[in-house]
Every structure is written in C-alpha cells, then in structure tokens.
C-alpha positions as a printed Julia matrix, in Angstrom:
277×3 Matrix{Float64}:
 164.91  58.05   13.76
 167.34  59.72   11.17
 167.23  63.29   11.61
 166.4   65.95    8.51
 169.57  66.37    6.46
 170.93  69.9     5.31
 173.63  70.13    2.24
 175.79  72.34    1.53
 178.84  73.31   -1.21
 181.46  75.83   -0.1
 183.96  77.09   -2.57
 187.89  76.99   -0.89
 191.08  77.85   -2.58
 191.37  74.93   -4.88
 188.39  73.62   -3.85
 184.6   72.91   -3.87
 183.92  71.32   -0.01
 180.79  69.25    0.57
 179.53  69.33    4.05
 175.56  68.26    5.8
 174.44  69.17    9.01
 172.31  67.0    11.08
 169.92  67.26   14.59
 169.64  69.92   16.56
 171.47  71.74   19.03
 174.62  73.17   19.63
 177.22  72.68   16.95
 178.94  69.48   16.74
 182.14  68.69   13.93
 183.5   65.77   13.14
 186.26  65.34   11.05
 186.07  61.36    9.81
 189.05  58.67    9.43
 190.58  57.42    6.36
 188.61  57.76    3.02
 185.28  58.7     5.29
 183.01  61.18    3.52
 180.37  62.98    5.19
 177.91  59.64    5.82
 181.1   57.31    7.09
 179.49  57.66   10.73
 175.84  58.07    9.77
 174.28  55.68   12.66
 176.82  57.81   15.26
 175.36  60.85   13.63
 171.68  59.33   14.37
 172.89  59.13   18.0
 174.06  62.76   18.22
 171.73  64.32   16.54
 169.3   64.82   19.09
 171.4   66.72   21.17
 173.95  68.6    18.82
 173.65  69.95   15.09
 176.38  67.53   13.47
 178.49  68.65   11.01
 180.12  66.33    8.74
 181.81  67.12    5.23
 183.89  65.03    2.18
 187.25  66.25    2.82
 188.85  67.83   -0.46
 189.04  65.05   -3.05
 186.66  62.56   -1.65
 183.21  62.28   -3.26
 181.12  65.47   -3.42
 184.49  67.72   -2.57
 186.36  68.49   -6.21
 189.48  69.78   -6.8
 190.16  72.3    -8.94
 193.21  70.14  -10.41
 192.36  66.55   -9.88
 196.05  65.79   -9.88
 196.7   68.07   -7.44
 198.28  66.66   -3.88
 197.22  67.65   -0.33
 198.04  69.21    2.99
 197.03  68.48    6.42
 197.42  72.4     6.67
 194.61  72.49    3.5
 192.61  70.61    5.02
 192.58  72.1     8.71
 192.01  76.01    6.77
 188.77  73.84    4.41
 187.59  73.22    7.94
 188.64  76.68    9.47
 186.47  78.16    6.25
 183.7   76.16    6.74
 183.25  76.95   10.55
 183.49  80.9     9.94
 180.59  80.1     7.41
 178.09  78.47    9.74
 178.38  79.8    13.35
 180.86  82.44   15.14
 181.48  80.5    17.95
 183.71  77.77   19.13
 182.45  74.42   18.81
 183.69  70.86   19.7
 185.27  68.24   17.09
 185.74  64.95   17.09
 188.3   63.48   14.95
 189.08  60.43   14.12
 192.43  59.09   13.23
 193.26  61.65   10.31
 190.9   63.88   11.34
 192.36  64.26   15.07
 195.76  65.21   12.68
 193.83  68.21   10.94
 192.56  68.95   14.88
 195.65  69.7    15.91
 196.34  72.14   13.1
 193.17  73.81   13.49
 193.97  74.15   17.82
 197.04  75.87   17.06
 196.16  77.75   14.18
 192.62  78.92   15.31
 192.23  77.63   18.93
 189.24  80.32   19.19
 186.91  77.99   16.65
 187.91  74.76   18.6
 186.31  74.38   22.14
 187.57  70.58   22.68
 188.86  68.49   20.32
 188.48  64.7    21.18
 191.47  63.01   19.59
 190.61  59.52   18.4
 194.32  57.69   17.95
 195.7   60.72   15.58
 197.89  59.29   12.9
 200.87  61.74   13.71
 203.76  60.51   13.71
 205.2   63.54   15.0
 204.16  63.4    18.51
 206.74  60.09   18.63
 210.43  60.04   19.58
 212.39  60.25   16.59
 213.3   56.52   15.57
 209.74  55.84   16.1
 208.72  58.35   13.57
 210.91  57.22   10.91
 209.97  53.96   11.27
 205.91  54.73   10.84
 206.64  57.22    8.27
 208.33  54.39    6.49
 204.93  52.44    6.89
 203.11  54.24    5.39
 205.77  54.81    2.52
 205.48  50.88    2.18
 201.11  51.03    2.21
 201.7   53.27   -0.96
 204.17  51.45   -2.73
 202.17  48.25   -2.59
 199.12  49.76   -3.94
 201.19  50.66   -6.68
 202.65  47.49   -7.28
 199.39  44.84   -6.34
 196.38  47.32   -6.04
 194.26  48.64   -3.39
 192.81  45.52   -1.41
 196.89  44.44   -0.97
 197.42  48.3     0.48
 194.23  47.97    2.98
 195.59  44.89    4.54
 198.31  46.59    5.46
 196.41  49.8     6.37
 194.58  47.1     8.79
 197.9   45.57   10.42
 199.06  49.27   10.47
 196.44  50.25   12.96
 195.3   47.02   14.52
 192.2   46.39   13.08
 191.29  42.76   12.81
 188.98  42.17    9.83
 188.16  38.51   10.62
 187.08  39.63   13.93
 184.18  42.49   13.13
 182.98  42.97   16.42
 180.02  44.91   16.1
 177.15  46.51   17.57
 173.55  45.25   15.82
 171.87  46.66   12.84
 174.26  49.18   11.47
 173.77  50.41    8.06
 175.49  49.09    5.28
 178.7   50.51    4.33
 179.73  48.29    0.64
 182.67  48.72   -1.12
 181.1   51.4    -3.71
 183.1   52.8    -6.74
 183.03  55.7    -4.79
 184.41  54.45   -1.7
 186.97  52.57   -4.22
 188.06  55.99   -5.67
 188.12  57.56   -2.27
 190.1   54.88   -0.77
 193.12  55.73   -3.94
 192.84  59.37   -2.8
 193.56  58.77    0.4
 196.54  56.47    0.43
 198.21  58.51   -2.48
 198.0   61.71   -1.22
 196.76  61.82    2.62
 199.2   59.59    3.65
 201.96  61.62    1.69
 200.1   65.1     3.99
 200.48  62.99    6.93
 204.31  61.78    5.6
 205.12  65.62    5.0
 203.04  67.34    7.58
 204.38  70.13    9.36
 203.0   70.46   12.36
 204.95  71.48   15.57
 203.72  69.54   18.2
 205.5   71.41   20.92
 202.23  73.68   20.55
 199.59  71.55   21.84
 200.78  72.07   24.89
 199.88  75.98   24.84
 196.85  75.72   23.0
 193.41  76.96   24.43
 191.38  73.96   23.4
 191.2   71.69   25.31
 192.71  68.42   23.54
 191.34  64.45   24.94
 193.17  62.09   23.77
 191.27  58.92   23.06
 191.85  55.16   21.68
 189.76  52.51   21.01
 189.45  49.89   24.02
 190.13  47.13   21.23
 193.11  48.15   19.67
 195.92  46.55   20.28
 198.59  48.5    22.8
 202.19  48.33   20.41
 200.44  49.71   17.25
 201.16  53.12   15.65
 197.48  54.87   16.02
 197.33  53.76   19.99
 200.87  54.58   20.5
 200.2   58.48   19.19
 197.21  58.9    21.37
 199.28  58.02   24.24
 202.26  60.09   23.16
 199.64  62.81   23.04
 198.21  62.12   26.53
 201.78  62.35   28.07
 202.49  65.78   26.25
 199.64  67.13   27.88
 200.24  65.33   31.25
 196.57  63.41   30.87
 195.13  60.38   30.82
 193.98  58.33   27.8
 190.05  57.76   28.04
 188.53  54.25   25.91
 186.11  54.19   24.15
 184.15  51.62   22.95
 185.56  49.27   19.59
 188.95  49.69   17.88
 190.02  52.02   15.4
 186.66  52.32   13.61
 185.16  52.7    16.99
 182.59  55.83   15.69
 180.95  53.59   12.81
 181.06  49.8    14.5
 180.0   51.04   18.11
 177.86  53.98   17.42
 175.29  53.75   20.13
 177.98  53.27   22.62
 180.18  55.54   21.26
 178.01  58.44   21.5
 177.88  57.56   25.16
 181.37  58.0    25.48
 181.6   60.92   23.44
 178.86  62.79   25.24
 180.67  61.7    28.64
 183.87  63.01   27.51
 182.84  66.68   25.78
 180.63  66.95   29.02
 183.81  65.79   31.87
C-alpha cells in the first residue's frame, strides 16, 4: 500500500527546495543518487514507510527545486546547508539519512558541519573522490571531466554510458526485483539528467570537503556498497576507502549501484538491519 503523501516548498538562498514526506514514524532522510528527485526510490519509500516518516526532496535544480538563476552552478556545500535548512524546518532532533552515491557526498558535509542533525548516515558508495590516495583522485576526477565533455560533444545517452562503466552498472544485465514501478526516460528526467552531469559532477570535481573529519564526527557513518558492483570501480572503491578511515567494515546490500530503486523490498531489509546494528 502507498502511504499518504505530504508536499512541501521551502525557500533557501538561491533557491526554492521541493521535498514530501511519507509513512509514519520516526524521521527518516534520504538524500537520492544521480539526477533522483524526490520519487527516484518510491517502491523503497513504500517499504519504509510503515515504520519511519520518509523524507525525500528534488535537490536544487532538479524538477520541482528552482533556482533563482537557472544558469547558476552548484556546491556539494549548497546542497548539504538546503538539507541542513530543511531538517531545522521539520523536526529538532537528529535523524538518520541514507544517501546514495551523491547523496552519501552531501552526508558527509552535513556530519561535519552539523553532526547534531545527523544520527547515522548510511553511506551508499559516495562518489568522493577525496577519500582516495592522491593519483587515484586525479584519475576519477579526470572521469568525470571526460562524462562532461562527451555530453557536450555527442549528447546525453553517449555521457550515461559512461556514467554506467564509471560505476559498474551493467545495463544489459537489469537484475531486478518484480513489479517495480516504472521509471521512463521523461523530459523531466532528460533535463534533470543535463543538470546533473554539468554541474553536480563539477560540485563533486571542486568539492571541498576535508575528509580527515569523518573520523571525529559524532554520527555515526556505515559505509555501504552494493553486493553487485564490481570490486575495481570508483563508487565501490570510495566506500571502502571510507570503511578503512573509520577502521570498519563495509556492509552489502542487496543490487549494485541503484541498489535502493531495483531491490527495494530487500533493501529496506538491509537498511532497517543496518540503522538498527
């Protein structure tokens, strides 16, 4: 059963930010992957939802979430305060988050910079390159430098298959749990999809984030990665980096990369087991 939906619109500096809130419960963010608006993990949501009121939101520039100056760029640093904003205007407590890929990266900015609004932060294989040694950095950096300058040059469905090889997802293999919901390629999702490979990747490219400070932040970081995706790429290869800095271990969960919207049922399994450990 899909749970009653509640809307919002929260004005930011530079900003109008979209967010809905779902189920019942304690509170319950998650920050989505890629060009993921607030329904990119809608059946996952459906799974939550009876035990947590889920927060989801269009990060700035994706779908419901304007910008004041359309051709205006991004920060991860933006984005974690949108999300710091948005959690002083529903509840004064901490809360858990799960993020996925780019969302774990705005985690981390939001556990150092307000720790005391973060409880745990479940860390699905951050795109940071940051937390790698520094030839490794360079050389992902450079990747996603190279993403950008072929959707320039041979538009956006060139870029996404090298977003895919980038982070090991295998589009002629969809493995799948049944009976999801449809997620087409929309205008929307077209437009969203520009936004984030022109000016996410450049937030994730520039970000500024000292990593050193994970390690003496309050919240409680897990780092996760999907049990499909492939051991020598970039996303899995963060998530581990991140495990090590914190002297942990790496927990699977179900799928690859897109774990939260092709394995819902089973993801919310994992994710309950792993706020709950």
């Amino acid at each position: 059963m899909t749970a009653t939906k509640t809307t919002g619109l929260l004005r930011v500096p530079g900003a109008a930010l979209s967010y809905e809130l779902r189920g019942t419960g304690p509170m319950l963010l998650i920050s989505q992957s890629g060009e993921g608006d607030a329904g990119r993990s809608t059946d996952l949501v459906d799974q939550l939802a009876g035990d947590y009121t889920v927060v989801t939101y269009d990060r700035r520039g994706l779908s419901r979430s304007t910008l004041d100056d359309p051709g205006q760029g991004v920060t991860l640093a933006q984005h974690a305060d949108d999300i710091h904003r948005l959690l002083a205007e529903l509840t004064d407590q901490p809360v858990p988050m799960l993020g996925c890929s780019l969302g774990a990266s705005i985690g981390f900015h939001l556990a150092v910079e307000h720790p005391e609004q973060i409880s745990t932060l479940v860390a699905h294989e951050p795109v940071t390159p940051r937390l790698l040694p520094a030839d490794q950095r360079d050389r992902h950096e450079r990747e996603l430098e190279e993403i950008q300058h072929i959707h320039r040059r041979d538009g956006l469905r060139a870029a996404l298959a090298m977003v895919a090889d980038v982070l090991g997802i295998d589009p002629a293999n969809p493995d799948a749990e049944p009976d999801l919901t449809p997620q087409p390629m929309t205008p929307q999702r077209f437009r969203n999809f520009t936004f984030f490979i022109e000016h996410d990747l450049t937030a994730i490219i520039r970000d500024t984030l000292d990593v050193t400070a994970l390690k003496d932040t309050p919240t409680r970081i897990v780092p996760v990665v999907g049990r499909t995706t492939p051991h020598t790429v970039f996303d899995r290869t963060c998530a581990t980096a991140l495990a090590d800095l914190h002297g942990t271990h790496v927990r699977e969960f179900p799928g690859g990369h897109n774990g939260n919207t092709t394995h819902p049922r089973a993801y919310a399994t994992a994710l309950r087991a792993a706020l709950n450990a």
